[in-house]
VEXMAR-887064 format. One line per field, with one value per atom (N, C-alpha, C): residue number from 1; atom name; z, y, x. Coordinates in steps of 0.001 Angstrom, whole numbers. Example, Ala and Ser with C-alpha at 12.3 -4.5 7.8 and 13.67 -1.06 7.14 Angstrom:
% residues 2
vexba c(1,1,1,2,2,2)
keba c(N,CA,C,N,CA,C)
pz c(7800,7800,7800,7080,7140,7870)
py c(-5690,-4500,-3300,-2250,-1060,30)
px c(13190,12300,13200,12850,13670,12900)
END
This chain:
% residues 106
vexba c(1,1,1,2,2,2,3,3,3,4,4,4,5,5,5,6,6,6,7,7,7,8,8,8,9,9,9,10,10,10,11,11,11,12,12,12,13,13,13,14,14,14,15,15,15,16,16,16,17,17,17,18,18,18,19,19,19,20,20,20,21,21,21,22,22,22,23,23,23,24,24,24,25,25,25,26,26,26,27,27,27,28,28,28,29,29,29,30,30,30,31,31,31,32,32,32,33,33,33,34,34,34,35,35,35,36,36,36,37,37,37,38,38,38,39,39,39,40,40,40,41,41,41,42,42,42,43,43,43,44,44,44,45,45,45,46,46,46,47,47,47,48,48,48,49,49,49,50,50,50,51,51,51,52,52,52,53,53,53,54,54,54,55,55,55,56,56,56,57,57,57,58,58,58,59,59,59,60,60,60,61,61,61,62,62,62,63,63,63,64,64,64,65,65,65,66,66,66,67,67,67,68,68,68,69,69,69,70,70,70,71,71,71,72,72,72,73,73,73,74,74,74,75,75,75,76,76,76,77,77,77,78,78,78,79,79,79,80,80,80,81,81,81,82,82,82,83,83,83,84,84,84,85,85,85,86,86,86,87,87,87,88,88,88,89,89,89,90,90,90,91,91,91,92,92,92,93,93,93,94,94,94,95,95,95,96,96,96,97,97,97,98,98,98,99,99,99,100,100,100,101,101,101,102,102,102,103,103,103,104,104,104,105,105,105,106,106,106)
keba c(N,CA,C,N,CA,C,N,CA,C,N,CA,C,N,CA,C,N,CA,C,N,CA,C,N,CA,C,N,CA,C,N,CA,C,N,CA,C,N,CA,C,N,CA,C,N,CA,C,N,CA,C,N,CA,C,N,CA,C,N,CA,C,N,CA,C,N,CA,C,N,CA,C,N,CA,C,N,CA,C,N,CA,C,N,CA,C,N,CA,C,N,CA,C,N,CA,C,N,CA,C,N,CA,C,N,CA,C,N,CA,C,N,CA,C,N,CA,C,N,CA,C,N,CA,C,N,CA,C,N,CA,C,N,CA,C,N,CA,C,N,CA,C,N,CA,C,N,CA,C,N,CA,C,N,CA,C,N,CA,C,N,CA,C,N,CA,C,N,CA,C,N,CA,C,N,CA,C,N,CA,C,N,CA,C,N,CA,C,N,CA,C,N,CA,C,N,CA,C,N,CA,C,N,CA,C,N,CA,C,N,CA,C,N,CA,C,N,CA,C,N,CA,C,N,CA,C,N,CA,C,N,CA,C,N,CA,C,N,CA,C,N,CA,C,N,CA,C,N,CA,C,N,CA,C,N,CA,C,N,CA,C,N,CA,C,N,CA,C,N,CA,C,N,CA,C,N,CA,C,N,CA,C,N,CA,C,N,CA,C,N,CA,C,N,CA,C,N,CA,C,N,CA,C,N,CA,C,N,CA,C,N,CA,C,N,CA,C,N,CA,C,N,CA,C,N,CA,C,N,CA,C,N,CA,C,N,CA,C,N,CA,C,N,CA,C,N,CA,C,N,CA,C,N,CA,C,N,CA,C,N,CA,C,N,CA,C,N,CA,C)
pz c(0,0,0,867,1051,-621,-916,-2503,-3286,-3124,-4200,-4330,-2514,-2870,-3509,-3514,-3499,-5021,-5786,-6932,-7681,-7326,-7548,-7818,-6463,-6281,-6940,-7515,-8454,-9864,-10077,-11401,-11591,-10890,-11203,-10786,-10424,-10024,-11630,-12059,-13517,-14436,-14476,-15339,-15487,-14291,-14118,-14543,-14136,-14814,-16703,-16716,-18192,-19412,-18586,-18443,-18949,-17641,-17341,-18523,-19131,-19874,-21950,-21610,-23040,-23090,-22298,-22282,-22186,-21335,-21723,-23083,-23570,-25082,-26231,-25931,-26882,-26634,-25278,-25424,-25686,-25845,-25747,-27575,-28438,-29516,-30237,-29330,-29851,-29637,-28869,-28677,-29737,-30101,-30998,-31991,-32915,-33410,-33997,-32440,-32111,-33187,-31878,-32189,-33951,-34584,-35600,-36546,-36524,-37404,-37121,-36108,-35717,-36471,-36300,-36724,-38296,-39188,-40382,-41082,-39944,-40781,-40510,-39185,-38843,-40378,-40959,-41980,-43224,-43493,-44377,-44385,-43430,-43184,-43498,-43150,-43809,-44300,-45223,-46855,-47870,-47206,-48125,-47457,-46566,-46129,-46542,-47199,-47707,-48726,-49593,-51327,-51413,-50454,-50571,-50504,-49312,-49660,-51002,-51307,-52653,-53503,-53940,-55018,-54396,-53689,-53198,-53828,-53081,-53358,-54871,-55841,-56991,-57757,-57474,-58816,-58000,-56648,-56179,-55295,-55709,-55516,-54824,-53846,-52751,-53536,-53245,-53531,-53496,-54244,-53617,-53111,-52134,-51381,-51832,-52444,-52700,-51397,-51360,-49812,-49939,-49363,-49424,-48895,-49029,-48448,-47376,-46448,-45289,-45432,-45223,-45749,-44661,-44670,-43828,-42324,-43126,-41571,-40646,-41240,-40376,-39502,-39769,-39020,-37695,-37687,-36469,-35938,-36948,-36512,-37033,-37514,-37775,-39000,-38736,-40224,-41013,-42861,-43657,-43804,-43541,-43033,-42068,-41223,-39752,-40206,-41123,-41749,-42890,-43719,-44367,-43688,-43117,-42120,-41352,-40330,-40195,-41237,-42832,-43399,-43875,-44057,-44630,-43357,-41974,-41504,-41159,-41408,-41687,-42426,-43536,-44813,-44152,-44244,-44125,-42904,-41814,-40795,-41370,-42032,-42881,-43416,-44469,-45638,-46965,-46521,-47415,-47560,-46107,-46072,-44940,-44382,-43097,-44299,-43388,-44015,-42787,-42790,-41891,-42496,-41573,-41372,-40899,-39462,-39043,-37586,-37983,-36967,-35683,-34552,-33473,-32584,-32190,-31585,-29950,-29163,-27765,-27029)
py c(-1183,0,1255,1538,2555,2572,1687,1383,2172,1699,1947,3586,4059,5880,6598,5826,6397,6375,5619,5050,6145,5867,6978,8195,9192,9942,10542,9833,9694,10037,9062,9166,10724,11382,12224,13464,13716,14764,14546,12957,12860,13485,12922,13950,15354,15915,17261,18142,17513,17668,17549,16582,16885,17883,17671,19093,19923,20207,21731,21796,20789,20959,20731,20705,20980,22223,22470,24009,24980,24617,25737,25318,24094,24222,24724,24686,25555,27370,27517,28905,29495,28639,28672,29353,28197,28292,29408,29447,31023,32571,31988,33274,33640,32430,32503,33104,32668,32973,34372,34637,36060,37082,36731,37703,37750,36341,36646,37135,36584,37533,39144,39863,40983,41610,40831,41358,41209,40319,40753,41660,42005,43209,44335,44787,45672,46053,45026,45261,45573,44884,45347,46510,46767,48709,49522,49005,50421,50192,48943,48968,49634,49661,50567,51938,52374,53593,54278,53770,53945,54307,52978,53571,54433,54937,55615,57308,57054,58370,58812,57581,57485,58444,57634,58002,59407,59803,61395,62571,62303,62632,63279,61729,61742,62188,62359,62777,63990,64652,65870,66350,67088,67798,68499,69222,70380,71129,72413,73362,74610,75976,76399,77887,77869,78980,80571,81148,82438,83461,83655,84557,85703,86074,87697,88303,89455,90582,92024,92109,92375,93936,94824,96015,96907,98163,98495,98926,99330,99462,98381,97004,95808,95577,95830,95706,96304,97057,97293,98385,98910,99950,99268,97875,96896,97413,97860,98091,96706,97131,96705,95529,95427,94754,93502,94009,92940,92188,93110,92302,91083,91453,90062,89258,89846,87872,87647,88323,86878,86640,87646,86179,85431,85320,84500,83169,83744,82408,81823,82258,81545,80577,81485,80420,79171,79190,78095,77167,77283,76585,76285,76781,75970,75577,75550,75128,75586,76963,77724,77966,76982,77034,78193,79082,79421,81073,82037,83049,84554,85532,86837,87570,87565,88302,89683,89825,91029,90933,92009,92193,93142,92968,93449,93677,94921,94740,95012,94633,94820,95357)
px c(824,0,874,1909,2254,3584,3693,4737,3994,2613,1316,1321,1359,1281,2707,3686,4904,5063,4330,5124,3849,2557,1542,2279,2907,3393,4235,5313,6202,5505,4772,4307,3603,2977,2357,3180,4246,5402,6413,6728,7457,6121,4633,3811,4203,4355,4105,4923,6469,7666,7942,7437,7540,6334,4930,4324,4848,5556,6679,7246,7987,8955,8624,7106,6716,6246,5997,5288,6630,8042,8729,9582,9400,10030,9015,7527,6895,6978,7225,7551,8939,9969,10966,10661,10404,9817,9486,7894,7485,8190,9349,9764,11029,11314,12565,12167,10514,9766,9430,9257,8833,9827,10966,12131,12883,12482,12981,12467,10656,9918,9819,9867,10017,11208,12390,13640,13566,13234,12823,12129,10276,9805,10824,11507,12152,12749,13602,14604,14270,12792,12240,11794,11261,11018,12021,12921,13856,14767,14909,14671,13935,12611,11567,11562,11911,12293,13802,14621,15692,15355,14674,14458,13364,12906,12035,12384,13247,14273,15045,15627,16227,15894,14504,13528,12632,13113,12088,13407,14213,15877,16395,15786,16352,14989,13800,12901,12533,12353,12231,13085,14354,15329,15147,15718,15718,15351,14584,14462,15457,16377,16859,16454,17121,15772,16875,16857,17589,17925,18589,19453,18722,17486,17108,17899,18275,19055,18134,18791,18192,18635,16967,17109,17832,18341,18994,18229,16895,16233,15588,15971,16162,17762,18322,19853,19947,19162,19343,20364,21020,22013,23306,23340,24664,25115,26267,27355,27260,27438,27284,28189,29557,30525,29947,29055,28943,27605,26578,25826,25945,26750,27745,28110,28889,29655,28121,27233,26337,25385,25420,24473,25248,26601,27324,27443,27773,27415,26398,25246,24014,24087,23797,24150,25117,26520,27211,26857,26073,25891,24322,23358,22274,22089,23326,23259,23004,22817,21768,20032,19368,18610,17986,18495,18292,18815,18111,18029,18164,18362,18520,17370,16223,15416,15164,16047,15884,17219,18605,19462,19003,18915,19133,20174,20381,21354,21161,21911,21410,22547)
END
């Protein structure tokens, strides 16, 4: 009798155990799963976010934006001299996109 509970006992602790151990090799699984289908769309995204730049790049070109020139009663009192160098370093730190609107001086 008491063989009978032990061997019982056994048997249903080895069930339980191997249980255990299908369930963490199917999640083991889905997770590998997971991570690799994830990591593929990732790559595909910006693949098509690359050529997509590409092709924006190559059939619509920057625009170029022309340097207005800043009238004297915007300067602010700034000699003609001091107004050149900062639109000139505008320009070169924008790219040419960034422009002098109006000098102040303080």
């Amino acid at each position: 009798m008491l063989m009978t509970i032990v061997l019982s006992s056994m048997s249903s602790h080895l069930s339980c155990v191997l249980l255990l151990s299908e369930n963490m090799d199917m999640a083991l699984k889905l997770l590998i799963v997971g991570i690799i289908s994830v990591f593929i769309v990732l790559t595909i995204v910006i693949w098509f976010g690359k050529a997509l730049i590409a092709l924006v790049n190559r059939f619509a070109p920057e625009e170029q934006v022309k340097a207005s020139k800043v009238s004297a009663s915007e300067t602010g009192g700034v000699s003609d001299r001091h107004r050149r160098i900062i639109e000139e370093a505008v320009r070169r730190i924008t790219n040419g996109k960034g422009r002098v609107e109006k000098i102040e001086k303080r």
